[in-house]
N, C-alpha and C positions, 0 to 999 in steps of 0.2 A: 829681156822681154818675156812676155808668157804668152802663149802661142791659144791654150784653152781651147776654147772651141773654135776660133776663128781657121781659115784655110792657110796654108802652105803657103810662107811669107807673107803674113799678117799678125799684130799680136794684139791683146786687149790694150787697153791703156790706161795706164797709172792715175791717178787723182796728182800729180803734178804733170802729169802729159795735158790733163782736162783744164788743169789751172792755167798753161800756158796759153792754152788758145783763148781766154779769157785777154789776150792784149789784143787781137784781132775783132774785138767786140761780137756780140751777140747778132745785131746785124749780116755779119761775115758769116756770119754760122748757122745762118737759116735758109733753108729753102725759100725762094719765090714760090713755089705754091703751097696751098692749102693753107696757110696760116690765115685766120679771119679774126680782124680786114684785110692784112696785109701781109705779103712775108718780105723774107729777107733780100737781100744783096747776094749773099753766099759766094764770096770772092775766094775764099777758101776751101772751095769743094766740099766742105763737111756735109751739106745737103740736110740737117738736122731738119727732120718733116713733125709735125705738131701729133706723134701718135698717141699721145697719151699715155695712159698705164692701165694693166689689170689689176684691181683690186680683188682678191682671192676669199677676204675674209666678206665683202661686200658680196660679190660672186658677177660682178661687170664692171664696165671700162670706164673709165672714166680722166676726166678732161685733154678729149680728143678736140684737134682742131684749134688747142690753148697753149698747149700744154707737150714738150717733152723728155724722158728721162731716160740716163742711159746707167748701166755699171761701171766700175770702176773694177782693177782688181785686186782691191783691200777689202778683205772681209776681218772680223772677230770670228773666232774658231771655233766659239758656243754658237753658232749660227743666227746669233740676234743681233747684231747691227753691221751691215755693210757700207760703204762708202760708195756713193752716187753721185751723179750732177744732173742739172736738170736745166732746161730753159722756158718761161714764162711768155705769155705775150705781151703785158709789159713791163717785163725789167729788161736792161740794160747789160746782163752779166747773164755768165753763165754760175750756175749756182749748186754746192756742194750740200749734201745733206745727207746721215746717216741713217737707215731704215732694217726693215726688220726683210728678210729673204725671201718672204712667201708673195711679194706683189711683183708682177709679169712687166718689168723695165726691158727696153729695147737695151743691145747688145751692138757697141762700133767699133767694128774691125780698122785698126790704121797697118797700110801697108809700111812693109820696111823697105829703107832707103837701099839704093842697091846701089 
């Protein structure tokens, strides 16, 4: 595990740690609040809240309340494509996608089993 910035037994998590909770549906993985109209179930305590992202090159926030994405911790080494997941308000999955480093994705720490 990679520990990165996260605290003292907790590590970032893999783009196949993101992919597994994709069996628990996207439902499981969202907060009841804030998502508009509706949020999740979140039976798996992921708590994933609609924060959106910053866009750096745009220079504000954007799709808050719809909308949200987290890192992975697979990057490319030239610092232009990282691996992400994201959740929509209406799909079904949670959803991987490669991007460029400069835009302000939320950061989830998973504790380790003990």
């Amino acid at each position: 595990h990679i520990q990165g910035i996260c605290p003292e037994g907790w590590y970032l998590p893999t783009p196949e740690k993101y992919e597994s909770l994709n069996s628990h549906g996207v439902d499981a993985l969202k907060s009841p609040l804030y998502w508009i109209p509706s949020g999740g179930s979140n039976t798996t305590d992921f708590s994933a809240l609609p924060a959106g992202f910053y866009n750096g090159v745009q220079n504000r926030y954007e799709g808050l309340l719809g909308e949200t994405y987290f890192w992975s911790t697979q990057g490319v080494k030239s610092g232009i494509s990282i691996s992400s997941f994201y959740i929509i308000l209406d799909c079904n999955e949670l959803l991987e996608t490669h991007v460029y480093e400069g835009l302000g994705y939320s950061v989830r720490c998973i504790k380790e089993k003990e």
